[in-house]
C-alpha positions as CSV (number, residue, x, y, z in Angstrom):
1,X,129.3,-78.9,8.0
2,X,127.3,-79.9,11.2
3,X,128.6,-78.9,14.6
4,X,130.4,-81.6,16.7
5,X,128.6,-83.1,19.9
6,X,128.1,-80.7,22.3
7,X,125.5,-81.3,25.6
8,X,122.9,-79.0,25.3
9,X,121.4,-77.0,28.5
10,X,117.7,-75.8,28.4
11,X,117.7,-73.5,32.1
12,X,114.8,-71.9,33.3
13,X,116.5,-69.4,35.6
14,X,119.9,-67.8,35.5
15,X,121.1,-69.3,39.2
16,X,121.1,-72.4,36.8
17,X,122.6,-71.0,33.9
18,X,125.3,-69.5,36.5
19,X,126.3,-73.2,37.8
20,X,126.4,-74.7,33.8
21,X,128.8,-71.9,33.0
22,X,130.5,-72.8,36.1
23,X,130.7,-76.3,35.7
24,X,132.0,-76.3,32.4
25,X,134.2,-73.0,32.3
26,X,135.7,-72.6,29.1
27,X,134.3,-75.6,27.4
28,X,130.7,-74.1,27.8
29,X,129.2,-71.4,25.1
30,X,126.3,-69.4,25.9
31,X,123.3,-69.6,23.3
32,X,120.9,-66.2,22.9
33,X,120.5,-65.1,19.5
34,X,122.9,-67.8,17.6
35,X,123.7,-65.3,14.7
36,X,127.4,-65.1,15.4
37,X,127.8,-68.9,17.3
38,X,126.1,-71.1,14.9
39,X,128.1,-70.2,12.1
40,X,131.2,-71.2,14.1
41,X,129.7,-74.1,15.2
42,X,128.8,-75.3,12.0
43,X,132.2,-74.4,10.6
44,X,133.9,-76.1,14.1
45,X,135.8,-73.2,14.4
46,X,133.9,-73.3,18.0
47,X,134.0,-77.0,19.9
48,X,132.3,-76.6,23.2
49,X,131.2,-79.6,25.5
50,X,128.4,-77.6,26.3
51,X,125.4,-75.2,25.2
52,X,123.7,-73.2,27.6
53,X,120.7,-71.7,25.7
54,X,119.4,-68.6,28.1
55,X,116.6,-68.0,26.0
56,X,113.9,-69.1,28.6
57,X,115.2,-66.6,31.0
58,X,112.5,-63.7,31.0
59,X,114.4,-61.9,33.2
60,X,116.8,-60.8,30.9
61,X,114.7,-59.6,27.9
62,X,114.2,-56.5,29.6
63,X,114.8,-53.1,27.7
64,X,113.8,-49.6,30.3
65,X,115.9,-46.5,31.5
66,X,117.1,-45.2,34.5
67,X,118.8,-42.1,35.5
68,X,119.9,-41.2,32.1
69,X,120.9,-44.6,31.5
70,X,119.4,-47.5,29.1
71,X,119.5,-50.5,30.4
72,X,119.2,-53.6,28.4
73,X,118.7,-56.8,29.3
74,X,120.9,-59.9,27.9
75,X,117.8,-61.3,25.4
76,X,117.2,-57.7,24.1
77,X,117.3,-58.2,20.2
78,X,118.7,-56.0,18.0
79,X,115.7,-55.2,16.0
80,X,113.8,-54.9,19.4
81,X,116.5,-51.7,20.6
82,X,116.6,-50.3,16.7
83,X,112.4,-49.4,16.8
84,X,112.9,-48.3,20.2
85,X,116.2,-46.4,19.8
86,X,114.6,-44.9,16.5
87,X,112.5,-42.2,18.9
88,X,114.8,-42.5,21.8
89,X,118.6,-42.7,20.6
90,X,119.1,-41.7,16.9
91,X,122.5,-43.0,16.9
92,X,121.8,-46.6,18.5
93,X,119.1,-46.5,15.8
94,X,121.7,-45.3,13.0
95,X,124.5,-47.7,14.3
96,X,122.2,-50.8,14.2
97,X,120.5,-50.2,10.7
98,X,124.2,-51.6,9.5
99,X,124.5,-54.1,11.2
100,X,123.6,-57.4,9.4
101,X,120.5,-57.4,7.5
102,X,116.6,-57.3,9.4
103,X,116.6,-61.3,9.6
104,X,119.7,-61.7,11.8
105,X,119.0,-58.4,13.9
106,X,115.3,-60.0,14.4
107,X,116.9,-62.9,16.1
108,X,120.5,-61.4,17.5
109,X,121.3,-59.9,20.5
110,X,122.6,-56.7,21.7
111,X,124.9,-58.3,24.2
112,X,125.5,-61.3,22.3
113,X,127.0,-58.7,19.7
114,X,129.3,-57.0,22.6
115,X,130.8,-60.6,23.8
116,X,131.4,-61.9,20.8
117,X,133.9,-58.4,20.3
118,X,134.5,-58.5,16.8
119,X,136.4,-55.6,15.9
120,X,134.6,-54.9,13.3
121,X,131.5,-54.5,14.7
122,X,129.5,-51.7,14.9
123,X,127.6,-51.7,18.6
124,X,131.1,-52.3,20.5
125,X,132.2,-49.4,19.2
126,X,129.6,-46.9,19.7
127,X,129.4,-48.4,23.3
128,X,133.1,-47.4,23.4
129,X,132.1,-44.2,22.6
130,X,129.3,-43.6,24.9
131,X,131.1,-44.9,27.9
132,X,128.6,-47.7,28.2
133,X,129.1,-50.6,30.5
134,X,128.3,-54.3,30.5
135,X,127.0,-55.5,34.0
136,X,127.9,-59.5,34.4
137,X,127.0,-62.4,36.7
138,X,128.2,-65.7,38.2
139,X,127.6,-67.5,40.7
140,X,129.7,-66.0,42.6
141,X,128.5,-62.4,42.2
142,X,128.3,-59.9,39.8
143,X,130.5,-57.1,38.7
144,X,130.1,-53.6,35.9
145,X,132.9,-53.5,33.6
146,X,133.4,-50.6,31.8
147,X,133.8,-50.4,27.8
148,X,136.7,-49.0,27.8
149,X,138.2,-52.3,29.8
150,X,136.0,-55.1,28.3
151,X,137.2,-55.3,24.5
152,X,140.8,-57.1,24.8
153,X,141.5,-58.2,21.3
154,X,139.5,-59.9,18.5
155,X,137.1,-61.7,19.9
156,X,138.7,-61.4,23.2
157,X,136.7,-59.9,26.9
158,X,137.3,-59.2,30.1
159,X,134.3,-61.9,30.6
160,X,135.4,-65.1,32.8
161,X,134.4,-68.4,31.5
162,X,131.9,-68.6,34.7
163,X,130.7,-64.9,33.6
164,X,127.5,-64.0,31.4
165,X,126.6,-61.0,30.5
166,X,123.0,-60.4,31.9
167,X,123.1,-56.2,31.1
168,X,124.6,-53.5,28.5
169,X,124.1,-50.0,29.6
170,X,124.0,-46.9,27.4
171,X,124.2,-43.5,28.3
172,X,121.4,-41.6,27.0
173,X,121.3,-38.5,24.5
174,X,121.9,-35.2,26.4
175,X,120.7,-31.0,25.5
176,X,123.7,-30.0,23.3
177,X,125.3,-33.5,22.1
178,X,125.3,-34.3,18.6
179,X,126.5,-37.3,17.4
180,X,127.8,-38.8,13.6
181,X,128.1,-42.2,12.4
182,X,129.8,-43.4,9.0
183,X,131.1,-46.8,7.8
184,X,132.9,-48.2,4.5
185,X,131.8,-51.9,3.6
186,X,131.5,-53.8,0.5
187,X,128.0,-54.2,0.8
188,X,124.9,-53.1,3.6
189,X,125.3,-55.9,5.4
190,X,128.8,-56.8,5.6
191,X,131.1,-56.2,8.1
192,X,132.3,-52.7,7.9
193,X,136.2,-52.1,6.3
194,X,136.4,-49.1,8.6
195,X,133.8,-47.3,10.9
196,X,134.3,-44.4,12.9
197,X,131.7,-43.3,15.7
198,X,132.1,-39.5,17.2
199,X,130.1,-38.1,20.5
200,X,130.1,-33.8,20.4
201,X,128.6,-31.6,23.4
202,X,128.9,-28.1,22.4
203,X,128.2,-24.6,25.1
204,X,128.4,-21.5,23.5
205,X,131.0,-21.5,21.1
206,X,133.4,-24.1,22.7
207,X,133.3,-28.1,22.4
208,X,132.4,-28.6,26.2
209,X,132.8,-32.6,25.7
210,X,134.7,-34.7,22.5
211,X,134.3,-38.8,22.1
212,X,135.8,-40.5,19.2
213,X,136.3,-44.2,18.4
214,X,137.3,-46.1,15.3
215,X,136.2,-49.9,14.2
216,X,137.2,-52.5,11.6
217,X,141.7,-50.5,12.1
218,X,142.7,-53.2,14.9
219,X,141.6,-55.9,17.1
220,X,139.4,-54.0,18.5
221,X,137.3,-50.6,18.2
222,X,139.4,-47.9,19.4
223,X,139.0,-44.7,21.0
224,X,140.8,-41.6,19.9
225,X,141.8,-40.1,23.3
226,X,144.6,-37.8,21.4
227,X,141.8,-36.1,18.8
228,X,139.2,-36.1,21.8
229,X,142.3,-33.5,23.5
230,X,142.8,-32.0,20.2
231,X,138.9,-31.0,20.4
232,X,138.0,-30.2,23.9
233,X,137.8,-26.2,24.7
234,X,137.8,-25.2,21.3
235,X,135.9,-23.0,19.1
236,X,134.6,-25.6,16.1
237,X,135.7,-24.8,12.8
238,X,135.9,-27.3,9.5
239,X,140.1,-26.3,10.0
240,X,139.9,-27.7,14.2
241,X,137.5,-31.1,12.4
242,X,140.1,-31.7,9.7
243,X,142.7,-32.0,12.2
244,X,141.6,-33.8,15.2
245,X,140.5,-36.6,12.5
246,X,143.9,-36.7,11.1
247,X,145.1,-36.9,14.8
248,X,142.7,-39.6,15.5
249,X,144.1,-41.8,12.4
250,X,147.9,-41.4,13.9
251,X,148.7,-44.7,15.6
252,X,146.6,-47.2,14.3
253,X,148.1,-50.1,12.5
254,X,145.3,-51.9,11.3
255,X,146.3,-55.3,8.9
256,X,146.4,-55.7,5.4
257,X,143.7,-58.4,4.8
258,X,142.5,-59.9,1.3
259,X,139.3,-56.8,2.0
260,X,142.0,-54.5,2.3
261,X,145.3,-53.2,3.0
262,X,146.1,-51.5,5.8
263,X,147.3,-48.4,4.2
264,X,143.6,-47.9,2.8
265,X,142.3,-48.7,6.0
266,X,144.1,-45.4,7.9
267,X,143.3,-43.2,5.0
268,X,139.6,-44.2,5.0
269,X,139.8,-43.5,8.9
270,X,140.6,-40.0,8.6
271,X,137.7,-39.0,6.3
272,X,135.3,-41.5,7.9
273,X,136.5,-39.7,11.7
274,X,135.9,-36.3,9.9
275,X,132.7,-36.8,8.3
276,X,131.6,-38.3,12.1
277,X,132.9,-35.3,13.7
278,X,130.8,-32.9,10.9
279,X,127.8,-34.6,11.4
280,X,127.9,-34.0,15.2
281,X,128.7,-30.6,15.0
282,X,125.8,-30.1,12.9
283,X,123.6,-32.1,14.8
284,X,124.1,-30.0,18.1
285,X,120.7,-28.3,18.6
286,X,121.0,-24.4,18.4
């Protein structure tokens, strides 16, 4: 199928983009990398009145750090962070090595990925986990959301119709914080069944710091604040891992779908949450 008529917006700088998104509100759709908006155009699972394509807008295809912060612009693609992130973030550069396949991450975008929110996606949820925050504009002025409050359901955000996102910031690797990564999906390149995503800072014998979220169990990725408790002050041993992953499982009540039922889903989220938390421990530099 072909998409259905839309007006199509070609701004060369964002005070323009700002007052299409404005104009239109929610019949409007922002255009950046197209991996995830295409397909539901083509599909007309999207109708909007209006394209804005922000892809002549230098400004935002910026990628630097600041005060142990990166700080990416809103045309940073994918591929463009995972070289980077491979020297800089090793778990950015782990995360994004699932997600699609080379092609799409050559042309997608980082924040396009965040709005679009799908729970089953991997950069929302290791944004989650970082604390990250998405920085937004409109004509009106701009405002940081945090993670934590910006992922509202399946493809559902905090972002206003007369918002974009021009910024995602990620919180840098710090001495003594290892980090683990581990998703199930049919195939590299599919959308993940279940992911899980855990953040360790360790001084002396005693986890100083604990961050855990979980993707593809609900309409959205998930953190674990009662295993991050479970974790915090204690002396790590596989015993304290196996439990705080079976405490992050408790609670989540992700659906049964023709992938998978939801039963397979929580048990898949306990080993994937302790394999994550493993991997972190292990990763904390002596």
């Amino acid at each position: 199928m072909k998409p259905a008529p839309f007006e199509y917006f070609d701004p060369r700088d964002l005070d323009e983009a700002l007052e299409r998104l404005q104009s239109f509100g929610d019949d409007a759709k922002v255009l950046a990398g197209g991996q995830s908006l295409m397909p539901l155009l083509n599909l007309r699972l999207a109708r909007p009145a209006a394209l804005v394509d922000i892809n002549r807008l230098p400004d935002l295809a910026t990628l630097g750090t600041d005060n142990g912060t990166l700080r990416l612009g809103a045309l940073v693609r994918q591929r463009s962070l995972e070289r980077w992130a491979s020297h800089h973030h090793p778990l950015l550069a782990a995360a994004l090595r699932l997600v699609g396949h080379a092609a799409i991450r050559n042309r997608g975008t980082v924040a396009g990925n965040i709005a679009h929110a799908d729970p089953a996606s991997e950069l929302p949820a290791v944004l989650l986990c970082l604390d990250g925050t998405i920085g937004v504009r409109s004509r009106t002025g701009s405002r940081e959301i945090a993670a934590a409050d910006f992922f509202q359901g399946p493809l559902m955000t905090a972002l206003r119709s007369d918002e974009l996102v021009t910024e995602t910031r990620w919180p840098l690797p710090i001495p003594r914080m290892g980090w683990g990564f581990h998703e199930v999906a049919r195939r590299h390149g599919d959308f993940a069944l279940v992911g899980a995503v855990a953040v360790l800072t360790v001084h002396g014998d005693r986890i100083d710091s604990a961050r855990v979220a979980l993707f593809g169990v609900g309409p959205s990725a998930v953190r674990a604040p009662a295993a991050e408790r479970a974790l915090i002050s204690q002396t790590p041993s596989p015993k304290l891992l196996t439990q705080a992953a079976a405490v992050a499982a408790e609670g989540l009540e992700p659906q049964s779908d023709l992938h998978a039922p939801a039963a397979y889903r929580r048990r898949v989220a306990v080993t994937l949450t302790m394999r994550a938390l493993t991997d972190a421990l292990a990763r904390v530099a002596p």
